[in-house]
PyMOL Python script that loads the backbone (N, CA, C, O; Angstrom):
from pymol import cmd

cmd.read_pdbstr("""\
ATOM      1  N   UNK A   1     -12.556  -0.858  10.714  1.00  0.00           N
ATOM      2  CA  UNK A   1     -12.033   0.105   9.760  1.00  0.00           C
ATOM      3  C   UNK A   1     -10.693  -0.392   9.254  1.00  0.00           C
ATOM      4  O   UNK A   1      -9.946  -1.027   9.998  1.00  0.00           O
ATOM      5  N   UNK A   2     -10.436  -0.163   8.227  1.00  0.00           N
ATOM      6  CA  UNK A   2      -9.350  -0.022   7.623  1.00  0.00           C
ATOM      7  C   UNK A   2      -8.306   0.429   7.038  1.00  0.00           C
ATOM      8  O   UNK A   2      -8.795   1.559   7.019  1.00  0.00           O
ATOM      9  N   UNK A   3      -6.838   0.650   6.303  1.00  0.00           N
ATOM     10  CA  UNK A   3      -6.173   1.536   6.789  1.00  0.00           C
ATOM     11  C   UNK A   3      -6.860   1.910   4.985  1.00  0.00           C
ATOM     12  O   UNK A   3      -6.547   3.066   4.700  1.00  0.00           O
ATOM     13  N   UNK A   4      -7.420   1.431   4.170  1.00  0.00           N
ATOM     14  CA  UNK A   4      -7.940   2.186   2.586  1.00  0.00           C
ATOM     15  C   UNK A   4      -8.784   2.908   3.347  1.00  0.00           C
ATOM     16  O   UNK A   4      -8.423   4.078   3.217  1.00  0.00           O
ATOM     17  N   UNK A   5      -9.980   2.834   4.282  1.00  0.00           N
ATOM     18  CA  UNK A   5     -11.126   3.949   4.655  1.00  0.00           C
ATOM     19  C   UNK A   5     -10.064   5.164   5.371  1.00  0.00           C
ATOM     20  O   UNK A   5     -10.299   6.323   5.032  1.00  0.00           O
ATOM     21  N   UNK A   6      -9.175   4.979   6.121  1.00  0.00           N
ATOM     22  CA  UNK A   6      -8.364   5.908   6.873  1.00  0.00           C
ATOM     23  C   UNK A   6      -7.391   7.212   5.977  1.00  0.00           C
ATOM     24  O   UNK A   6      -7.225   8.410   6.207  1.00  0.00           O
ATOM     25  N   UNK A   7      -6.649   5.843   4.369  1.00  0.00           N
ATOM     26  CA  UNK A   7      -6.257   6.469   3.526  1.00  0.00           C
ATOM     27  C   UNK A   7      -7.237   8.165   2.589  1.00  0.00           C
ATOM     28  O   UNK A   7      -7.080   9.327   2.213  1.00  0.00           O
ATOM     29  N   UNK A   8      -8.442   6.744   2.724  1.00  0.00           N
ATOM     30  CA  UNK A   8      -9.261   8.092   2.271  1.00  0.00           C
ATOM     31  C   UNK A   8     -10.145   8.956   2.738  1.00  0.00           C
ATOM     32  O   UNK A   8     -10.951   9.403   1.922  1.00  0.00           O
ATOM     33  N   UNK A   9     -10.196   9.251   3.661  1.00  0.00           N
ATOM     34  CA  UNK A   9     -10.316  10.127   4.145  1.00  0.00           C
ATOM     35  C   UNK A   9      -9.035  10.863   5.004  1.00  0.00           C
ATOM     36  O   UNK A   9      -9.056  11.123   6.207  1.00  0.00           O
ATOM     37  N   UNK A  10      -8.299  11.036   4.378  1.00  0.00           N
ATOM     38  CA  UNK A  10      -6.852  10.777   5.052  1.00  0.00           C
ATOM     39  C   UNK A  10      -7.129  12.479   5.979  1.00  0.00           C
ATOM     40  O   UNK A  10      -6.616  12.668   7.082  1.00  0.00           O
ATOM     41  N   UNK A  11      -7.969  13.508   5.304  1.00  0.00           N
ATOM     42  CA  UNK A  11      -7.791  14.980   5.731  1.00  0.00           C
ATOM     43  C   UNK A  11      -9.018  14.774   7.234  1.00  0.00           C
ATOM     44  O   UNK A  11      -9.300  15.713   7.978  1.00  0.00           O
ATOM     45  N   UNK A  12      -9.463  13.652   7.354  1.00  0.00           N
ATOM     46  CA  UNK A  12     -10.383  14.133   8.672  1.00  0.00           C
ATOM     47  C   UNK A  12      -9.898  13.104   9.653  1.00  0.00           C
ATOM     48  O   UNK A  12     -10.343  13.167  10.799  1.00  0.00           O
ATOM     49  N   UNK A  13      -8.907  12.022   9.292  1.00  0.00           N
ATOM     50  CA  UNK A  13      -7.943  11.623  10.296  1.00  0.00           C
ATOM     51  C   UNK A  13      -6.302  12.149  10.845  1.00  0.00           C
ATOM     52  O   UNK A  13      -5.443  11.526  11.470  1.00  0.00           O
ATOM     53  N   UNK A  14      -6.324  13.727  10.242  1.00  0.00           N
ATOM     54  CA  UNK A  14      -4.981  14.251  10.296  1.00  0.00           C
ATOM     55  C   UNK A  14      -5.238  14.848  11.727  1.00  0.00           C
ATOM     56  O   UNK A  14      -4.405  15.288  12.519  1.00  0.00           O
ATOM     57  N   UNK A  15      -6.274  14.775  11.825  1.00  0.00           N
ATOM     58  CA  UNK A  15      -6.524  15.493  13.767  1.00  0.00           C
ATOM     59  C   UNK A  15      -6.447  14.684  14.647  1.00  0.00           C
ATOM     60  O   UNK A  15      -5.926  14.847  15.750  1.00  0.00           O
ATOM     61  N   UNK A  16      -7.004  13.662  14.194  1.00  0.00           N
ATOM     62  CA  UNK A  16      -7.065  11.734  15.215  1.00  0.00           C
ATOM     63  C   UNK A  16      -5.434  11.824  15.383  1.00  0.00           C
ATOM     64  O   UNK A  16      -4.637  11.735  16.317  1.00  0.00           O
ATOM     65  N   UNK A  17      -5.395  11.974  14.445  1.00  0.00           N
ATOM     66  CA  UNK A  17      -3.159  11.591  14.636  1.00  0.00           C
ATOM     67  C   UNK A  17      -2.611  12.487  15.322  1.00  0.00           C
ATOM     68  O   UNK A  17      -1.707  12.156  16.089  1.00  0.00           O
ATOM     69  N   UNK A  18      -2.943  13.605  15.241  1.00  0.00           N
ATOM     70  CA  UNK A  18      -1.942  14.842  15.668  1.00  0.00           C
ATOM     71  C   UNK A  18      -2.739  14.764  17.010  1.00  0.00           C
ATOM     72  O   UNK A  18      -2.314  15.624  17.782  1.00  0.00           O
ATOM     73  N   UNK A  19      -3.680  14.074  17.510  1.00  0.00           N
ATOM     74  CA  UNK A  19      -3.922  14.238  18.944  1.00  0.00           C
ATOM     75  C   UNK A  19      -2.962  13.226  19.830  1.00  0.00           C
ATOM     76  O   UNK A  19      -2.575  13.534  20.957  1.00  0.00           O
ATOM     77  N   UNK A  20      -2.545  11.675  19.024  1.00  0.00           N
ATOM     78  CA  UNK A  20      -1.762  10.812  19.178  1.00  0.00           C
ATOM     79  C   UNK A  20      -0.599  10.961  19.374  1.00  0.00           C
ATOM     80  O   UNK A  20       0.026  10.804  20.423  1.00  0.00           O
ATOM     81  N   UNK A  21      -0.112  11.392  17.988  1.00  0.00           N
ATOM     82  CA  UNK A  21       1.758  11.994  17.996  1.00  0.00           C
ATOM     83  C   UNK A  21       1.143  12.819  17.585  1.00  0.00           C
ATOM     84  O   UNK A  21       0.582  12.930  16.494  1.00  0.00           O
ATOM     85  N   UNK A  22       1.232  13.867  18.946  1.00  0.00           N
ATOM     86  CA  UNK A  22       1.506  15.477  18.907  1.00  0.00           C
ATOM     87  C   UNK A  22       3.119  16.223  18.075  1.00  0.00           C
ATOM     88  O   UNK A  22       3.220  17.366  17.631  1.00  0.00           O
ATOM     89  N   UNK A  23       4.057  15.284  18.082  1.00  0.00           N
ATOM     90  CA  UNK A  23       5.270  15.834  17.894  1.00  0.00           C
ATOM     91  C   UNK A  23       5.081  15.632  16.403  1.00  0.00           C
ATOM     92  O   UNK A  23       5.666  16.623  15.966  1.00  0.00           O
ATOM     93  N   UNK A  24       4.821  15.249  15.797  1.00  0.00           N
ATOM     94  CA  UNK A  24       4.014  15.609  13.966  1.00  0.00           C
ATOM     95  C   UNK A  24       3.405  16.476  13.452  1.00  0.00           C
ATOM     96  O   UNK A  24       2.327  16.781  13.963  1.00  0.00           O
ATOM     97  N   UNK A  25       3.727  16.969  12.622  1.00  0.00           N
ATOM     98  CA  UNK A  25       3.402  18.153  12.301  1.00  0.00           C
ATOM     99  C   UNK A  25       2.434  18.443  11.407  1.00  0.00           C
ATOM    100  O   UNK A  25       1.600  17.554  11.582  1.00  0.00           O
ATOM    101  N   UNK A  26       2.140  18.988  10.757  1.00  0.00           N
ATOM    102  CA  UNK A  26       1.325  19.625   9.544  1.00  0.00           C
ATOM    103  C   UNK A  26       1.923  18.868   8.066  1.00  0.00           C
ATOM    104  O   UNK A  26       1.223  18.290   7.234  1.00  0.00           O
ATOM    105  N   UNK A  27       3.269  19.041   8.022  1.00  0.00           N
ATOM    106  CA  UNK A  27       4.090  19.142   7.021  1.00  0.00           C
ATOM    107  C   UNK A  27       4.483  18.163   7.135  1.00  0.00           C
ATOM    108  O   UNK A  27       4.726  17.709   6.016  1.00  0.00           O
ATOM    109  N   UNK A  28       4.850  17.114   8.318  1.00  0.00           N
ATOM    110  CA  UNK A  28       4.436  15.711   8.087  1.00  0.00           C
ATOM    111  C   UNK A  28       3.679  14.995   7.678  1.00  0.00           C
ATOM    112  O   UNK A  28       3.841  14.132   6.815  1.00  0.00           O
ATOM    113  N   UNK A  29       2.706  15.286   8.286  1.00  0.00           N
ATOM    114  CA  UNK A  29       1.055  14.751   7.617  1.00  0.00           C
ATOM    115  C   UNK A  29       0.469  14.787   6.526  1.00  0.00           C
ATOM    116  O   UNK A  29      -0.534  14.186   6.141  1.00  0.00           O
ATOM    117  N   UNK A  30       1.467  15.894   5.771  1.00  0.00           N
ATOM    118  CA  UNK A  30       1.124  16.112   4.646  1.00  0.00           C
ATOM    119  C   UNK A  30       1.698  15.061   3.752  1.00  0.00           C
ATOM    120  O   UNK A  30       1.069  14.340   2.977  1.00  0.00           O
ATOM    121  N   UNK A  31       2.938  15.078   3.965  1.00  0.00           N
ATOM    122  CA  UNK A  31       4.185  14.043   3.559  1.00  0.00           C
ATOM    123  C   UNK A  31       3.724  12.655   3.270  1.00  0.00           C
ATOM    124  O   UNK A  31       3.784  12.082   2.182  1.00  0.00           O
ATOM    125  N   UNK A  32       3.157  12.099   4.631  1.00  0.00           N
ATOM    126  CA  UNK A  32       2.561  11.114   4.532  1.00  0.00           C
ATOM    127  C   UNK A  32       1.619  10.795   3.457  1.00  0.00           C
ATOM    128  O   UNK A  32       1.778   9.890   2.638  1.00  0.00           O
ATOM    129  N   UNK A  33       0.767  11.488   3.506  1.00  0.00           N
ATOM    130  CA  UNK A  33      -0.322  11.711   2.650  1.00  0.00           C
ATOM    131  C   UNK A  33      -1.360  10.275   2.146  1.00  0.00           C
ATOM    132  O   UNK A  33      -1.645   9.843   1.029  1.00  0.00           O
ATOM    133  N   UNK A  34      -1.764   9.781   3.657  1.00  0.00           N
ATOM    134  CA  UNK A  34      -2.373   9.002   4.192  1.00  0.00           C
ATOM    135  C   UNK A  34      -1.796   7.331   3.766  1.00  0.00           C
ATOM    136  O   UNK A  34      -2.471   6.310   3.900  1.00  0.00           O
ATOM    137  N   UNK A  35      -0.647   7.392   3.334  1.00  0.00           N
ATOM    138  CA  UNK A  35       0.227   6.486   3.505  1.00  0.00           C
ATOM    139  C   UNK A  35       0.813   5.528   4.675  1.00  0.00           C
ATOM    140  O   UNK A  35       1.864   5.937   5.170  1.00  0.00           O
ATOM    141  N   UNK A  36       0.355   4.459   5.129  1.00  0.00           N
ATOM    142  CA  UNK A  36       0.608   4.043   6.842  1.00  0.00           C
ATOM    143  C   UNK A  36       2.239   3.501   6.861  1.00  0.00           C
ATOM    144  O   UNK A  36       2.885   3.555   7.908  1.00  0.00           O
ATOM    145  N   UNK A  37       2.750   3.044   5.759  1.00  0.00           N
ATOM    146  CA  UNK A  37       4.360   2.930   5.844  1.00  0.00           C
ATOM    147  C   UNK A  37       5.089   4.264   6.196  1.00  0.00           C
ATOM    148  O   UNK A  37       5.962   4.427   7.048  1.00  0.00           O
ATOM    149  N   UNK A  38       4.420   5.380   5.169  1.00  0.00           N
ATOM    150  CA  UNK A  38       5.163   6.623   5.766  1.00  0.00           C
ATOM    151  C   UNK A  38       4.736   7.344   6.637  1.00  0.00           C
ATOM    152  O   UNK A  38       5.258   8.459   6.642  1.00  0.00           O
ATOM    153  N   UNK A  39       3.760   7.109   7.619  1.00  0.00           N
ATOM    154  CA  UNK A  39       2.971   7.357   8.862  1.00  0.00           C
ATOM    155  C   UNK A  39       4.489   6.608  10.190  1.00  0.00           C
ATOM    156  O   UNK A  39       5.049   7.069  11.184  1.00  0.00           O
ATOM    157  N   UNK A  40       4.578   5.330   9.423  1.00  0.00           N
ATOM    158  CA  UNK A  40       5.285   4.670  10.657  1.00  0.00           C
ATOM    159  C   UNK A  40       7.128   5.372  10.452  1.00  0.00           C
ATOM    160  O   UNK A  40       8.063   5.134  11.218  1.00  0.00           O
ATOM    161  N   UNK A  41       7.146   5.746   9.911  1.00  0.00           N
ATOM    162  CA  UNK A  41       8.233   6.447   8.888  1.00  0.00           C
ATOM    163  C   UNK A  41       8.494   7.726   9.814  1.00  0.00           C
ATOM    164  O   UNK A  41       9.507   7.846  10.504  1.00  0.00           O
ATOM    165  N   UNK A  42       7.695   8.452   9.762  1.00  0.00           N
ATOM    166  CA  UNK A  42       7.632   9.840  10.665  1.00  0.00           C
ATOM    167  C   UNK A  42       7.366   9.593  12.058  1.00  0.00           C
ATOM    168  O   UNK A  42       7.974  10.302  12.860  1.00  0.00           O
ATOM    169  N   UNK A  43       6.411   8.543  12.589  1.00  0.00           N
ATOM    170  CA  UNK A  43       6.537   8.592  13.999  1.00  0.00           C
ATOM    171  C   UNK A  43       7.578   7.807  14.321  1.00  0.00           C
ATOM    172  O   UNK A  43       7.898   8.212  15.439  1.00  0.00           O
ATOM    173  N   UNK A  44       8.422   6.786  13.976  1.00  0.00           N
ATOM    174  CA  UNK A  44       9.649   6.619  14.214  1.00  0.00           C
ATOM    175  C   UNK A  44      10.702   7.915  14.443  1.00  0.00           C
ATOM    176  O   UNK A  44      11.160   8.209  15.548  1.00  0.00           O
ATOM    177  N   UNK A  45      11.024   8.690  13.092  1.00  0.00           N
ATOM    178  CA  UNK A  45      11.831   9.896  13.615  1.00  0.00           C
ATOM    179  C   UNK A  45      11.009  10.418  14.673  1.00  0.00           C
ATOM    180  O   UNK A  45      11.298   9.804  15.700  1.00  0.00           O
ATOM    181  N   UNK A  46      10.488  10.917  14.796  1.00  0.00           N
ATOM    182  CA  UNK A  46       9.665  11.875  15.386  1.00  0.00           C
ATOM    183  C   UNK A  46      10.028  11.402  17.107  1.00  0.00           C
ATOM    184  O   UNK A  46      10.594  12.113  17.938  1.00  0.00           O
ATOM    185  N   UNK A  47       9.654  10.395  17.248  1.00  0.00           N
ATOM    186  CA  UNK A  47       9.543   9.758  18.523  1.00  0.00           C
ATOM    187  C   UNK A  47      11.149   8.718  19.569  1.00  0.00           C
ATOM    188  O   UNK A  47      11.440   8.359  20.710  1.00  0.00           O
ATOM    189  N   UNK A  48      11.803   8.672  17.886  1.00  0.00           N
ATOM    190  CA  UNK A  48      13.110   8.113  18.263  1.00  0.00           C
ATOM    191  C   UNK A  48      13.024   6.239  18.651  1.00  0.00           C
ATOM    192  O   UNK A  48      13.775   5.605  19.391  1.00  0.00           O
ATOM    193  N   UNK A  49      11.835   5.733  17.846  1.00  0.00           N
ATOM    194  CA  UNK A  49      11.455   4.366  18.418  1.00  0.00           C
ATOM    195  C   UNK A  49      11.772   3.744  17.216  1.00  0.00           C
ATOM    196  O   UNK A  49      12.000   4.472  16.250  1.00  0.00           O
ATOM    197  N   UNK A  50      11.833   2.498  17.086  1.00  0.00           N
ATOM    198  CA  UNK A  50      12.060   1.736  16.354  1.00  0.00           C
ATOM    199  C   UNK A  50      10.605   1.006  15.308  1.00  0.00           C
ATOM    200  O   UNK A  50       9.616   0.742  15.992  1.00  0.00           O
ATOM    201  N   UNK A  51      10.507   0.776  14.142  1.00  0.00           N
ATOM    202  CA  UNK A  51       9.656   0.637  13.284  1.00  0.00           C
ATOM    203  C   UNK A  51       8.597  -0.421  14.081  1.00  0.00           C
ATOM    204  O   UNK A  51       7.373  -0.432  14.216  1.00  0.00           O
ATOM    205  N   UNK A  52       9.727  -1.331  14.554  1.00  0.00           N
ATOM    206  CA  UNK A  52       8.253  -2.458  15.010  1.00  0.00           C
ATOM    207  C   UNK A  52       7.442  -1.459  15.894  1.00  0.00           C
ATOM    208  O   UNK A  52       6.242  -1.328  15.652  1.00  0.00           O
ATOM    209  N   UNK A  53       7.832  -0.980  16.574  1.00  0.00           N
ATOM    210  CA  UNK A  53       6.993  -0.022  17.995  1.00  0.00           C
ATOM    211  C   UNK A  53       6.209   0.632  17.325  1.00  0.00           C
ATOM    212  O   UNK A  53       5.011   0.416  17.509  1.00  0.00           O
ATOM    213  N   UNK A  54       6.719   1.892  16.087  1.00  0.00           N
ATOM    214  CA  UNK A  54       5.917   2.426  15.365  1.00  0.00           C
ATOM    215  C   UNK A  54       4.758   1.792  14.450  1.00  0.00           C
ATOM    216  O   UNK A  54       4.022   2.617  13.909  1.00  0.00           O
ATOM    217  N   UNK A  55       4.587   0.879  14.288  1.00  0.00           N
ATOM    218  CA  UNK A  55       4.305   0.139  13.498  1.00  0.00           C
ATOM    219  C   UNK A  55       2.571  -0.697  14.590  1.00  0.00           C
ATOM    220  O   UNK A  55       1.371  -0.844  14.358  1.00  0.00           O
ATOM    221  N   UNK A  56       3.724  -1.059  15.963  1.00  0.00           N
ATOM    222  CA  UNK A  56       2.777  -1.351  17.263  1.00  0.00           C
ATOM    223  C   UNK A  56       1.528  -0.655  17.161  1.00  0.00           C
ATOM    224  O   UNK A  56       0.429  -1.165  16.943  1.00  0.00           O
ATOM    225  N   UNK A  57       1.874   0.920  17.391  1.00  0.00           N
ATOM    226  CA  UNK A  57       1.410   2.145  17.775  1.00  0.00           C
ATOM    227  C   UNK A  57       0.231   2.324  16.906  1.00  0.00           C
ATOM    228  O   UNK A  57      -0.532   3.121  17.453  1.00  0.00           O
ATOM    229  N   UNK A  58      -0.133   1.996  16.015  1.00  0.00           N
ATOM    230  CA  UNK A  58      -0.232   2.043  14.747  1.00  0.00           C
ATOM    231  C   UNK A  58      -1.642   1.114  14.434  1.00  0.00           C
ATOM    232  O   UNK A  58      -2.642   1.467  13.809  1.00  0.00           O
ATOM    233  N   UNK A  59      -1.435   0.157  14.916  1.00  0.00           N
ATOM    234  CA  UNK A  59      -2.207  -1.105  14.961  1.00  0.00           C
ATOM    235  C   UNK A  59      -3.211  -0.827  15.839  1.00  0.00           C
ATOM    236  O   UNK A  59      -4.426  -0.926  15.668  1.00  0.00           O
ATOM    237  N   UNK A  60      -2.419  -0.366  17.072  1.00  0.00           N
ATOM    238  CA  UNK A  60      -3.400  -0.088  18.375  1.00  0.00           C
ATOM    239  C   UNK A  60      -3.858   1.111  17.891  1.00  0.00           C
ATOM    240  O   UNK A  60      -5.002   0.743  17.625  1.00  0.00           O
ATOM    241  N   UNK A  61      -3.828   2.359  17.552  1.00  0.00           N
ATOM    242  CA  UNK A  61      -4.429   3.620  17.114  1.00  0.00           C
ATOM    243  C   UNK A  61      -5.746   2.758  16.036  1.00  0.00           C
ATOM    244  O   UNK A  61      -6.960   2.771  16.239  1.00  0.00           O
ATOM    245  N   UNK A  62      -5.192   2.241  15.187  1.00  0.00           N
ATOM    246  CA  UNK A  62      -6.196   1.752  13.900  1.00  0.00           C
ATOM    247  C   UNK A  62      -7.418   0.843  14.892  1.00  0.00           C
ATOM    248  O   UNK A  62      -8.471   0.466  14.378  1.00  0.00           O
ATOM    249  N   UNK A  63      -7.278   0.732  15.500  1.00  0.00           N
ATOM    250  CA  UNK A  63      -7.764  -0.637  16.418  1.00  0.00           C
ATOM    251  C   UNK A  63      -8.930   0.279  16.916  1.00  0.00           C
ATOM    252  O   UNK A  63     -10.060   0.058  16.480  1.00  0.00           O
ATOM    253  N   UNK A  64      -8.653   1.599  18.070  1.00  0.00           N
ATOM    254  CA  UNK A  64      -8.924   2.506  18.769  1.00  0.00           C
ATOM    255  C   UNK A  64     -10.254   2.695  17.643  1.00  0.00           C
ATOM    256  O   UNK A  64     -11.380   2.204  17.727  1.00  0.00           O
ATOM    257  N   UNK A  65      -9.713   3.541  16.633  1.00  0.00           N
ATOM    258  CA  UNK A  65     -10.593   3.878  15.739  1.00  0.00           C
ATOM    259  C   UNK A  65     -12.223   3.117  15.265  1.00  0.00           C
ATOM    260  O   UNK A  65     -13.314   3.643  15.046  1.00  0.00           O
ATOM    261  N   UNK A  66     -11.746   1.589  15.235  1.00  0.00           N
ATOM    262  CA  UNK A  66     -12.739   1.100  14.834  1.00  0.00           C
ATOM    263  C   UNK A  66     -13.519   1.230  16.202  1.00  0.00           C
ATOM    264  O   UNK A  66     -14.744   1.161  16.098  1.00  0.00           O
ATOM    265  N   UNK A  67     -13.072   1.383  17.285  1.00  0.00           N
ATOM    266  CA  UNK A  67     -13.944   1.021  18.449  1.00  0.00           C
ATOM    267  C   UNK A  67     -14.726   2.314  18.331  1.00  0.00           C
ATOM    268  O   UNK A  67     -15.931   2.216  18.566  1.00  0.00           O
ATOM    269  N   UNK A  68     -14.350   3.267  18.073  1.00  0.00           N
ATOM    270  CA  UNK A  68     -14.982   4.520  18.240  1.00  0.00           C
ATOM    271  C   UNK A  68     -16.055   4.942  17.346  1.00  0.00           C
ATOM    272  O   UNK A  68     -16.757   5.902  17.664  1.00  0.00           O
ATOM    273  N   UNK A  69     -16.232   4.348  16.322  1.00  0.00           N
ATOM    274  CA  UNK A  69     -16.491   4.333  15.157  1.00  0.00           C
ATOM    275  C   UNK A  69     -18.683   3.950  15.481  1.00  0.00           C
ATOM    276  O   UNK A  69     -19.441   3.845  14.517  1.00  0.00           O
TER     277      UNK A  69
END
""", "prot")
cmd.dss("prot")
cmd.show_as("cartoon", "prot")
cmd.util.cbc("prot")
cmd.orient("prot")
């Protein structure tokens, strides 16, 4: 998978995420708006980590996905 299939369907991966970073909100997610720069954007604040980590997190979640898939 990829982060264009993730983009679009961005409203049935807003639950995949919020099970991930719980500390994200609604009104984040919205923000984002299946954007993965501003995905890594919010779980940085959110989490207090630094972009590469967020960014880590990110890779491995996208990764997760395809396995599940």
């Amino acid at each position: 998978m990829n982060w264009d299939q993730i983009e679009g369907n961005w409203k049935q991966f807003k639950g995949k995420i919020r099970e991930k970073w719980g500390k994200l909100t609604d009104d984040h997610l919205d923000t984002v708006a299946g954007k993965r720069e501003n995905l890594a954007g919010k779980i940085q604040e959110a989490y207090g980590i630094s972009k590469e980590e967020a960014e880590d997190q990110i890779a491995e979640w996208e990764k997760s996905q395809k396995d599940t898939k």
